[in-house]
Structure formats: structure tokens, C-alpha cells
C-alpha positions in Angstrom: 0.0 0.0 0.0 1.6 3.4 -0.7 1.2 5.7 1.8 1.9 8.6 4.3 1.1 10.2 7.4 -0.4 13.7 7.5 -2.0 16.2 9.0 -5.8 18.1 7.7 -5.7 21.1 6.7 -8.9 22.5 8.9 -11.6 23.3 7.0 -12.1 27.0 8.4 -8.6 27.6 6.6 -9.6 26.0 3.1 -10.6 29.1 1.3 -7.7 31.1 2.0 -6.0 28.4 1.1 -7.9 27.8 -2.0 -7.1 31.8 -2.8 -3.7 31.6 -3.2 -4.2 28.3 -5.4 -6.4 30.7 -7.4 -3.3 33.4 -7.7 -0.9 31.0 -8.6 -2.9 29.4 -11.5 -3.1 33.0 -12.8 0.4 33.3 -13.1 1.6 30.2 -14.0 1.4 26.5 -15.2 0.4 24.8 -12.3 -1.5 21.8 -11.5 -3.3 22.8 -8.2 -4.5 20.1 -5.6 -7.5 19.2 -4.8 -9.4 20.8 -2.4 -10.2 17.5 -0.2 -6.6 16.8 -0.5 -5.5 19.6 1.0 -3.1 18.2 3.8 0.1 18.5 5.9 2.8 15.9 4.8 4.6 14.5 8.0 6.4 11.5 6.4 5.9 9.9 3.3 6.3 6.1 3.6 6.2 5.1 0.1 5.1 1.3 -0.8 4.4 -0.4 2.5 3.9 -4.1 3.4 1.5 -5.0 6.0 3.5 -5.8 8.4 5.4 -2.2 7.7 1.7 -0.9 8.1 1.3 -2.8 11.3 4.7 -1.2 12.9 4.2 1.8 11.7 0.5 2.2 13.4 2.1 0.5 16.7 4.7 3.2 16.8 2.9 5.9 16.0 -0.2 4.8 18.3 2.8 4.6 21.0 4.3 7.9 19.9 1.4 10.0 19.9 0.1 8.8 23.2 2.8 11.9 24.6 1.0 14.3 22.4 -1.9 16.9 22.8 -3.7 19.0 21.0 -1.4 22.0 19.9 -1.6 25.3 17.8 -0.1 26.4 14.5 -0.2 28.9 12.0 -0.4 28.2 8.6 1.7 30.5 7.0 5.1 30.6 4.4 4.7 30.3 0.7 8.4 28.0 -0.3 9.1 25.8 -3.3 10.6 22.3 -3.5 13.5 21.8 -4.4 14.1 25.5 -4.6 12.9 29.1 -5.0 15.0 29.0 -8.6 14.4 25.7 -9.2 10.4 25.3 -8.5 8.5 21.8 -9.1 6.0 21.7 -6.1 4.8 25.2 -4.5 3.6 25.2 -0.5 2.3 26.4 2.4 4.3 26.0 5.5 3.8 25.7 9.4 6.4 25.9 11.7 4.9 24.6 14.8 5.1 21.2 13.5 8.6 20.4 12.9 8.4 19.1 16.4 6.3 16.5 15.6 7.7 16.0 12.2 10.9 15.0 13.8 9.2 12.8 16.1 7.4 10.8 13.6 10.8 10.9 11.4 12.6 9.6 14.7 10.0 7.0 15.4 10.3 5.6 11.6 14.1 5.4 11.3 14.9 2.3 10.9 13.1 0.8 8.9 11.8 3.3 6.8 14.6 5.9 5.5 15.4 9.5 6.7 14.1 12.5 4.2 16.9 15.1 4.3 15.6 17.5 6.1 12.6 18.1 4.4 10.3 21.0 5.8 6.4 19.7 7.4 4.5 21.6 4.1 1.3 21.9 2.6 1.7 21.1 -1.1 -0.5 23.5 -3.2 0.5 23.0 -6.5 2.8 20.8 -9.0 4.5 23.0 -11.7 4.1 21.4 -15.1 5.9 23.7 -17.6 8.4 27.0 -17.3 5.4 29.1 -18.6 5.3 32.0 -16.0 8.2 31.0 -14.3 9.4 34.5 -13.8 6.0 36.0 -12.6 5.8 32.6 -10.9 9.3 33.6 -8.7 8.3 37.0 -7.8 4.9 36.0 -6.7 6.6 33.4 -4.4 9.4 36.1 -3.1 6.6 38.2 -2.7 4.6 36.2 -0.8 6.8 34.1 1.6 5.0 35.9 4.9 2.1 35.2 3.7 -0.3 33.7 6.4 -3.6 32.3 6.2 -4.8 31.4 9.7 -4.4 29.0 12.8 -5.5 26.2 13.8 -5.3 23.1 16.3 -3.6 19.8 15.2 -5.3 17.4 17.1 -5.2 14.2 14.9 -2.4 12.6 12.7 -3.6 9.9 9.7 -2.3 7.3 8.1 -3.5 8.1 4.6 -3.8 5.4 1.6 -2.4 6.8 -1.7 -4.6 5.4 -4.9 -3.0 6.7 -7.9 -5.3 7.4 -10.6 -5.5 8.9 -14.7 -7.3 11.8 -12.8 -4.2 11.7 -10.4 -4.1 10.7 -6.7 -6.8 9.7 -4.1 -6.3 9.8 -0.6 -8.2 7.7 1.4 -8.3 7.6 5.6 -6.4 4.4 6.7 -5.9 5.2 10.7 -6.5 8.3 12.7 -4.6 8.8 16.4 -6.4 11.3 18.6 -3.9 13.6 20.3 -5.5 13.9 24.0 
């Protein structure tokens, strides 16, 4: 099963959210995602066996028994791999490289350690160069950007289903942070 934990975006959040997708469609060649995938990477696990699935929701479950609810804001427009070098285009939030690390901690062995990758919100994918210039500025432009708080109260285990129409994310496991 491929797969990935994550954190919702809140709902109260989506339209600002969905604003900025709007922008950046206007200025360049992006494919935005969708709406109800709108969602806070914390560690992508790639192709996992069930018995990788099993350990991972036993150390996770035992992880996030430590954790409660906490705060972030949602804010930080960045680009993987870089600002002049732009494939994916995201939303950032600070407040949960704590738990980022965690989870990465948790996970290593067996699954491998992403170089320091930064807990994001991926907006778009950019499929051509076309408005790469305006595309640049708009990120430089808009790196403070914030678009609200909210509380982080659940991690997932999402299912990835790849698709023609691209990917569908489906709930695998939930962990309540108390």
C-alpha cells in the first residue's frame, strides 16, 4: 500500500488556502491540488507491506500517546527543491517540525530519513516553465504570507490510490492527540 502520514488542513482555513491556489494558477502552469486533498505531509512512507503498516500504526499509536492537542499557523509560501528551481509550490507551518521530527525519529529504521525536508502543505505541482518569472516573484513576494491558525489534534495514516485523474487519498488510521 503506498502511503503517508499527515495532518488536515482544517476546514475554516480552506478558502484562503484555496485563494492563493487561485493566484498561482493565474500566473503560471500549475496543477493545483485538490481541495479535499489539502493536507500537511509529516512522512511519506512510500510502498508499505502489512507488516510495515502494522509497525508503523504501533509506533505511531505509541508515539502520539505523549501528544496533545497544539496550535499552528499556517503560513510561508516556499518551493521544492528550490525558490529558482520550482516543481511543487507550498504552504508552511512551523509549529510542527516538532512532531515532524518525532514521527521521522520513530520511523528510522526501517523506513529511511528524508533530508531535512520542511512539514509543508503542497499547493500546486508546476508542469511547464510558462510563467516562471512571474511565478518567482509571486513566491518572493509572498513568503509571509499567512492564512490562519489552527489546532492539530489528529495525525492519519493516509492510503495513496493513484489514478489517470491523479491521486486519491483515502483515511487508513486516525490517532487522537489527548
Amino acid at each position: 500500500m503506498r502511503c503517508f502520514l499527515a495532518v488536515d488542513l482544517d476546514e475554516a482555513l480552506k478558502p484562503a488556502a484555496l485563494e492563493i491556489q487561485k493566484q498561482l494558477n493565474e500566473v503560471a502552469d500549475v496543477k493545483l491540488v485538490e481541495e479535499e486533498n489539502l493536507h500537511f505531509t509529516m512522512k511519506f512512507l512510500g510502498e508499505a507491506s502489512d507488516d510495515q503498516i502494522s509497525y508503523v500504526k504501533n509506533v505511531i499509536g505509541d508515539l502520539l500517546k505523549d501528544w496533545q492537542p497544539f496550535e499552528i499557523s499556517v503560513k510561508g509560501l516556499g518551493a521544492f527543491p528550490s525558490l529558482s528551481y520550482i516543481r511543487v509550490v507550498w504552504l508552511g507551518a512551523p509549529e510542527l517540525h516538532a512532531l515532524q521530527h518525532a514521527v521521522e525519529q520513530a520511523l528510522c529504521p526501517p523506513f529511511e530519513k528524508e533530508r531535512d525536508i520542511t512539514p509543508h502543505l503542497t499547493l500546486a505541482r508546476v508542469r511547464s516553465v510558462r510563467g516562471k518569472e512571474q511565478l518567482m516573484d509571486f513566491l518572493k513576494n509572498s513568503q509571509n504570507v499567512e492564512i490562519g491558525a489552527m489546532t492539530v489534534d489528529k495525525v492519519k495514516l493516509k492510503k495513496s490510490i493513484l489514478s489517470s485523474n491523479g491521486p486519491v487519498y483515502e483515511d487508513y488510521k486516525a490517532w487522537e492527540l489527548k
